[in-house]
Backbone as JSON Lines, residues from 0, in Angstrom:
{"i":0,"aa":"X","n":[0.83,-1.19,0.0],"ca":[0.0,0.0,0.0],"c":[0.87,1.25,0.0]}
{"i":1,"aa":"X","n":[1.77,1.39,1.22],"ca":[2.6,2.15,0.71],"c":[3.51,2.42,-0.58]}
{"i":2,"aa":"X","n":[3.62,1.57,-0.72],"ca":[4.93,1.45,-2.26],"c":[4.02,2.36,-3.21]}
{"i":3,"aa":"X","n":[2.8,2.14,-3.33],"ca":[1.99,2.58,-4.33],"c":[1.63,4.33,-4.08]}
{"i":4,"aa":"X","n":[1.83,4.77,-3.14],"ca":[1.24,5.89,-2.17],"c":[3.17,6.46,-2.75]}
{"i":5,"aa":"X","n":[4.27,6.05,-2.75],"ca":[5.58,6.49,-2.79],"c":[5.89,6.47,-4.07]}
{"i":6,"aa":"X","n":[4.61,6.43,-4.91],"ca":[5.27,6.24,-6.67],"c":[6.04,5.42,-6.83]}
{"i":7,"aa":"X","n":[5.8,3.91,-6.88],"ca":[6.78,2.72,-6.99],"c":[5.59,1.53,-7.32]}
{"i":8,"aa":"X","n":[5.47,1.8,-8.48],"ca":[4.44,0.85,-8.79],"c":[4.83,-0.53,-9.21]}
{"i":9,"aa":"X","n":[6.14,-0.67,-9.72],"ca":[7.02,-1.51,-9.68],"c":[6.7,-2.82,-8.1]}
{"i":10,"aa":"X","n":[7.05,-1.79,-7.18],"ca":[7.38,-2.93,-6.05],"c":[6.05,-2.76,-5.5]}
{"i":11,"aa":"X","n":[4.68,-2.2,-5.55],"ca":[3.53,-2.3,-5.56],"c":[2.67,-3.52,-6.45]}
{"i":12,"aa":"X","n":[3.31,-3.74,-7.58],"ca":[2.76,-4.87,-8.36],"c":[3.31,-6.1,-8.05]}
{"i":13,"aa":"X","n":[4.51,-5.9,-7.42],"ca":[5.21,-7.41,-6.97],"c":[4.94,-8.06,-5.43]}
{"i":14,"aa":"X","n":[4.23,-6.45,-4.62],"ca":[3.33,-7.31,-3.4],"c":[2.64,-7.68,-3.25]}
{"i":15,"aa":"X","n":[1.62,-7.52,-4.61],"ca":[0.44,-8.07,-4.56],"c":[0.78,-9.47,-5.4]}
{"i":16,"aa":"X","n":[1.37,-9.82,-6.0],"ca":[1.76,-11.16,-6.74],"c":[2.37,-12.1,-5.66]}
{"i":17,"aa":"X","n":[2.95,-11.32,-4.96],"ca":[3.73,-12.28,-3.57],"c":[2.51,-12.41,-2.46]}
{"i":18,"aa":"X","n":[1.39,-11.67,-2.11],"ca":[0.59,-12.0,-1.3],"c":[-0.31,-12.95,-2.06]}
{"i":19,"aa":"X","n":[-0.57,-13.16,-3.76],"ca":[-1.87,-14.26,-4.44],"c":[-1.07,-15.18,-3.78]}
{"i":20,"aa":"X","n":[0.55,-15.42,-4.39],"ca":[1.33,-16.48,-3.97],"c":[0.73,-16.98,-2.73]}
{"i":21,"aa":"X","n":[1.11,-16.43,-1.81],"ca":[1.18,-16.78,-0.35],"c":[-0.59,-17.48,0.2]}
{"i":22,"aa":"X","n":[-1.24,-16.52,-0.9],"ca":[-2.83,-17.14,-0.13],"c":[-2.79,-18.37,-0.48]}
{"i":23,"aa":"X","n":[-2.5,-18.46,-2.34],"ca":[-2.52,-20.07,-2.88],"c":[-2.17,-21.29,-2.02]}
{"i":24,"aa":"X","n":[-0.47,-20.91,-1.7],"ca":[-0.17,-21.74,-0.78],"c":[-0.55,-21.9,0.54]}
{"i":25,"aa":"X","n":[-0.7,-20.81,0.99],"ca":[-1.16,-21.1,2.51],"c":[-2.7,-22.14,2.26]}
{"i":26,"aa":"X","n":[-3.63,-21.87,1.32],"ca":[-4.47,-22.53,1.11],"c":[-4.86,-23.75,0.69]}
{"i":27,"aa":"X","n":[-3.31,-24.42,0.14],"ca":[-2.93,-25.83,-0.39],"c":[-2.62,-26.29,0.58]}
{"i":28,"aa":"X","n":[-1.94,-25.75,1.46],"ca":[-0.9,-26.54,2.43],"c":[-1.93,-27.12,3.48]}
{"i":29,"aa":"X","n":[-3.0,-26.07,3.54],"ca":[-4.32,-26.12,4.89],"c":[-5.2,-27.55,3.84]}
{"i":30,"aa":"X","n":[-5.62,-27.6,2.73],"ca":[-6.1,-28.29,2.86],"c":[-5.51,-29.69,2.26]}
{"i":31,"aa":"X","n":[-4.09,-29.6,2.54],"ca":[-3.4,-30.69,2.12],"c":[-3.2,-31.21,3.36]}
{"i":32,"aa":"X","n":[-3.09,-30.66,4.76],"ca":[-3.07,-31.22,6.26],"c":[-4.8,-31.99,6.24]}
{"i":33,"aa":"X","n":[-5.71,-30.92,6.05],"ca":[-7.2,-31.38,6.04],"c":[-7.27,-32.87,5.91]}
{"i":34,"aa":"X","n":[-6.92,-33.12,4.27],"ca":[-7.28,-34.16,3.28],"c":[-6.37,-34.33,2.74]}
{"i":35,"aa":"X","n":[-5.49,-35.18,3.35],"ca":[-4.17,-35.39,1.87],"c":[-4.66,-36.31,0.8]}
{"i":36,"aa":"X","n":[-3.59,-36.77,-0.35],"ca":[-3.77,-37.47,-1.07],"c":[-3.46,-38.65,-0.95]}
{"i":37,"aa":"X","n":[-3.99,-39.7,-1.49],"ca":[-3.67,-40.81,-0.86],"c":[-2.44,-41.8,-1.93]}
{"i":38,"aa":"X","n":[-1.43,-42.23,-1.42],"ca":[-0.52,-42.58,-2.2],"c":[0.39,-43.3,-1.83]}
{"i":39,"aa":"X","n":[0.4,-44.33,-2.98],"ca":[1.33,-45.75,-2.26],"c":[2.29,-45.82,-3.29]}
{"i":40,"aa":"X","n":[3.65,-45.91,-2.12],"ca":[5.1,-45.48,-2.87],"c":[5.4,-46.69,-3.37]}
{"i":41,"aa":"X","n":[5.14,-47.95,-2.52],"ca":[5.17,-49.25,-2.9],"c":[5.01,-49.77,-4.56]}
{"i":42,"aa":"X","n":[4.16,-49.1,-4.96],"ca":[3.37,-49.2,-6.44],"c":[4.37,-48.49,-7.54]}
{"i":43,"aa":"X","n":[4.96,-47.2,-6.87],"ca":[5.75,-46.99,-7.86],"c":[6.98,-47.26,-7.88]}
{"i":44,"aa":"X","n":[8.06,-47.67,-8.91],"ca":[9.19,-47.91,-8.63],"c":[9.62,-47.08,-9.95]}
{"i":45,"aa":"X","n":[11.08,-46.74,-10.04],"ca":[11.2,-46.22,-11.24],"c":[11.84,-47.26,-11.78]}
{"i":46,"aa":"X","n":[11.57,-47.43,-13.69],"ca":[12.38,-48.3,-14.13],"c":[13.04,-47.4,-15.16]}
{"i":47,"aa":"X","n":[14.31,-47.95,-15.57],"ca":[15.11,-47.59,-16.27],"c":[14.72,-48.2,-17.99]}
{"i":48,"aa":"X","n":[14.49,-46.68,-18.95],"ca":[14.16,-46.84,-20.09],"c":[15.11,-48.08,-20.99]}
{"i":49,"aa":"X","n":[14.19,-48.66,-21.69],"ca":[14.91,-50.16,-22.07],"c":[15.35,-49.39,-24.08]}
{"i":50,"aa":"X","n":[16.06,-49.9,-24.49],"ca":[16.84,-49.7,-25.58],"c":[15.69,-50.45,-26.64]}
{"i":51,"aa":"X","n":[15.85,-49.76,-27.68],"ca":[14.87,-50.57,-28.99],"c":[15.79,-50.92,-29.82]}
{"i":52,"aa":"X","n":[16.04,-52.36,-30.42],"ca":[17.58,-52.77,-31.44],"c":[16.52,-52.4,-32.75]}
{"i":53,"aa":"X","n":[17.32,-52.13,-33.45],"ca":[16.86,-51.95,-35.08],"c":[17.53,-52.64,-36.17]}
């Protein structure tokens, strides 16, 4: 609010992009404690890409 009030619209446009940031996350993180996702590591394994002969 100030930045914008000091002619710095510059660092006025980048606090409001850093506060969407911050709601998004603060709002993922809350309902990622809520309700996580459910996920079994067991299931995935990584495999190593296999070669095609030609």
């Amino acid at each position: 609010m100030t930045a914008s009030l000091r002619d710095a619209p510059a660092i006025a446009f980048g606090d409001v992009i850093g506060a969407k940031f911050a709601i998004c996350f603060v709002a993922l993180g809350t309902g990622a404690l809520i309700a996580p996702l459910p996920f079994d590591l067991r299931g995935h394994q990584a495999e190593a890409p296999r070669r095609v002969k030609t």
